[in-house]
C-alpha positions in Angstrom: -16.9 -5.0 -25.3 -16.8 -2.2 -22.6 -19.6 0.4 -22.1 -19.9 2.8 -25.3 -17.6 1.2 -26.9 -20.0 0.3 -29.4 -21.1 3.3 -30.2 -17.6 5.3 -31.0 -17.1 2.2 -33.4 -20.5 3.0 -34.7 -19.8 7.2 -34.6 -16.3 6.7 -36.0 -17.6 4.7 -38.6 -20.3 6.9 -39.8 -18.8 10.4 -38.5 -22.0 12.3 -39.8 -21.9 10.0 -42.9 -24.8 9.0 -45.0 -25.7 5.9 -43.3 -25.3 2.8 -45.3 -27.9 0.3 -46.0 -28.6 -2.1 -42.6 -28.5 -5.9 -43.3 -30.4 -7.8 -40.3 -29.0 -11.2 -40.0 -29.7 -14.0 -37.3 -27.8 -13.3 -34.3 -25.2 -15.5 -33.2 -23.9 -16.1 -29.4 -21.1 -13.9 -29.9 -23.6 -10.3 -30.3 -24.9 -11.0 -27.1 -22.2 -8.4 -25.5 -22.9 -6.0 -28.5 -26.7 -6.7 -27.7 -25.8 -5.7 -24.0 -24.4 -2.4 -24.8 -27.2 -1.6 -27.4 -29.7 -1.8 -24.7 -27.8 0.3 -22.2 -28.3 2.9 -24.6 -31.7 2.5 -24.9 -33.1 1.5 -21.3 -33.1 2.5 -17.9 -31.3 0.4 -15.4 -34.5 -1.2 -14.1 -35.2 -2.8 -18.0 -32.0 -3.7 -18.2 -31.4 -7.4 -18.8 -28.1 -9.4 -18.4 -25.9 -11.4 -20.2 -27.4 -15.0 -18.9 -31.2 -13.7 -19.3 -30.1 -13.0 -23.5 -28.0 -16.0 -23.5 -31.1 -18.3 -22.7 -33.5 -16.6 -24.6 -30.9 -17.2 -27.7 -30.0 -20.8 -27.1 -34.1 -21.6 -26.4 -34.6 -20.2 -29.9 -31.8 -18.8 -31.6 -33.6 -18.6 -35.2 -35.9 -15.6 -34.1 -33.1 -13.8 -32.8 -31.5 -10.8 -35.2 -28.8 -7.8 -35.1 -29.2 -5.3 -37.7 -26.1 -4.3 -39.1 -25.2 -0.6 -40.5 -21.4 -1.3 -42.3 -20.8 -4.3 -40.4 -21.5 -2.5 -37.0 -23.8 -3.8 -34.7 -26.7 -1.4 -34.3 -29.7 -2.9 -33.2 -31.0 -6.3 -32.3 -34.8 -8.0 -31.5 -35.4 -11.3 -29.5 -38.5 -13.1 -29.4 -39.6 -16.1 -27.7 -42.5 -18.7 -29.2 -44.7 -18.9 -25.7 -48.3 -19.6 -25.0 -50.5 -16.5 -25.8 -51.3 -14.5 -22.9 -48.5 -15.6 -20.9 -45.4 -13.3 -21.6 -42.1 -14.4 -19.7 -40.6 -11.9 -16.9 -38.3 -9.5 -17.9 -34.5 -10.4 -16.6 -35.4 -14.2 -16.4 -32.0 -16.2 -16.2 -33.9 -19.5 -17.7 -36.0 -19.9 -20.3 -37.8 -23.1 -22.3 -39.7 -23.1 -24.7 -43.6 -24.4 -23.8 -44.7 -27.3 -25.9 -48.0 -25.4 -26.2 -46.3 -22.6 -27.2 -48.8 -20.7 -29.8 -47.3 -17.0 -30.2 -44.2 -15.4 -31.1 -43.4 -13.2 -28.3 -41.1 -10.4 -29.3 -39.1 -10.2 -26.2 -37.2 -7.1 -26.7 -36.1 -4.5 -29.8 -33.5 -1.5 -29.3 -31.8 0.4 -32.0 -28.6 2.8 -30.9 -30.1 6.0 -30.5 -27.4 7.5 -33.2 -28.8 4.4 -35.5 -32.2 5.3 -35.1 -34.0 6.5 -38.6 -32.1 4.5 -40.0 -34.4 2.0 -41.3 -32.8 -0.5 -38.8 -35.7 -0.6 -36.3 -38.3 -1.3 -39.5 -35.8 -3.9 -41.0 -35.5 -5.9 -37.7 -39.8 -5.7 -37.5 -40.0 -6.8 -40.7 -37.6 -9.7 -40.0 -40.1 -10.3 -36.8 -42.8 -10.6 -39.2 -41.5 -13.0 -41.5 -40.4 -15.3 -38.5 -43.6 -15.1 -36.9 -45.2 -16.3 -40.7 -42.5 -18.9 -41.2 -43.7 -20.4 -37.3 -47.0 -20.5 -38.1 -48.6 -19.8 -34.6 -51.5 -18.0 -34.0 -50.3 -14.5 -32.2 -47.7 -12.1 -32.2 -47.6 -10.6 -29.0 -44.9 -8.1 -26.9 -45.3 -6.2 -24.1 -44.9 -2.1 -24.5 -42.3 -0.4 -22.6 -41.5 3.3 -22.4 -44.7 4.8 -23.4 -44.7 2.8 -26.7 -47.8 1.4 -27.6 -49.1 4.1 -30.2 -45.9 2.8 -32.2 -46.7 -1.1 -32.2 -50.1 -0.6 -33.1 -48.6 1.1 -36.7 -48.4 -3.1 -36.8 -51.9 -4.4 -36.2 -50.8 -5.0 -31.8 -53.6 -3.7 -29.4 -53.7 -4.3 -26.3 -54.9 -7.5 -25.1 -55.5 -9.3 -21.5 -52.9 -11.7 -20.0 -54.4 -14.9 -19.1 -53.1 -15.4 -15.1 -52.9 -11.4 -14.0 -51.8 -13.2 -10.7 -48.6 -14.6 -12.7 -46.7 -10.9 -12.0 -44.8 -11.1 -15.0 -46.0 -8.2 -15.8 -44.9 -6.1 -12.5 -41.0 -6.9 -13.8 -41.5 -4.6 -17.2 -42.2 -1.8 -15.0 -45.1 1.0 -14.5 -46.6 1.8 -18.0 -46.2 -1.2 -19.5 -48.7 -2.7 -21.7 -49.4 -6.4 -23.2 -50.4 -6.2 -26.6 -51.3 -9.3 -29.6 -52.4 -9.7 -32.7 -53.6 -12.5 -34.4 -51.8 -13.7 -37.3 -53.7 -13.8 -40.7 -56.3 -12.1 -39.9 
């Protein structure tokens, strides 16, 4: 799909319409170049991730992977990784396994179409975070906080939380700002 082309299928679609009601499914291969163009809308170039960095995220654990839907449009997707509390994976990485101690669901990344956004798509994709993170029965949820947007996950229980190797400079590849946050599940 070419750049914006996305989001005149989503404008034309809607044109000022009462949105419809957003179905989040699991995402499948074949969003990842929807999933690209979502996120150029919602990131500047240095957060920007490409098509191999999604496509191994997705085949290392496709089943907590979702696109939120608004009449059968892609607009909006979250990823997240099961990884070892503490220990969040760089931003852009072209590889990704999943550790055998993994004991956290790390939710990678969430963007919404900025035309999409109040649409309930951003809480419906959450929620189906939520319920993945409850059917994986780890310990944490964690993320790291882009764009000034900690005050928003803590609405969810996330505060902000030490990483366990500083030295690893995952961290640096999020950019300045950015904050790791966790929350332990059933608590």
């Amino acid at each position: 799909m070419r750049k914006h082309e996305l989001e005149a299928e989503f404008e034309a679609t809607f044109n000022g319409a009462m949105m419809k009601r957003v179905v989040v499914r699991p995402m499948h291969a074949g969003d990842i170049s929807a999933v690209l163009e979502i996120q150029s809308h919602c990131y500047d170039e240095t957060k920007l991730e490409s098509f191999q960095a999604f496509l191994a995220k997705f085949e290392a654990t496709p089943n907590t992977c979702f696109i939120a839907l608004l009449a059968d449009v892609p607009a909006g997707y979250l990823v997240a990784l099961p990884v070892v509390e503490g220990h969040p994976p760089p931003l852009n990485g072209t590889s990704y396994s999943v550790p055998q101690a993994a004991n956290s669901l790390y939710l990678h990344d969430l963007a919404v179409l900025p035309k999409a956004r109040g649409t309930g798509a951003a809480d419906a994709l959450v929620a189906a975070y939520f319920q993945a993170l409850k059917q994986s029965q780890v310990q944490f949820g964690c993320l790291t906080a882009v764009n000034a947007s900690s005050s928003y996950w803590e609405r969810f229980g996330f505060r902000p939380a030490a990483l366990a190797d500083e030295s690893s400079g995952h961290m640096l590849t999020y950019g300045e700002g950015a904050q790791y946050m966790s929350l332990r599940v059933g608590v």
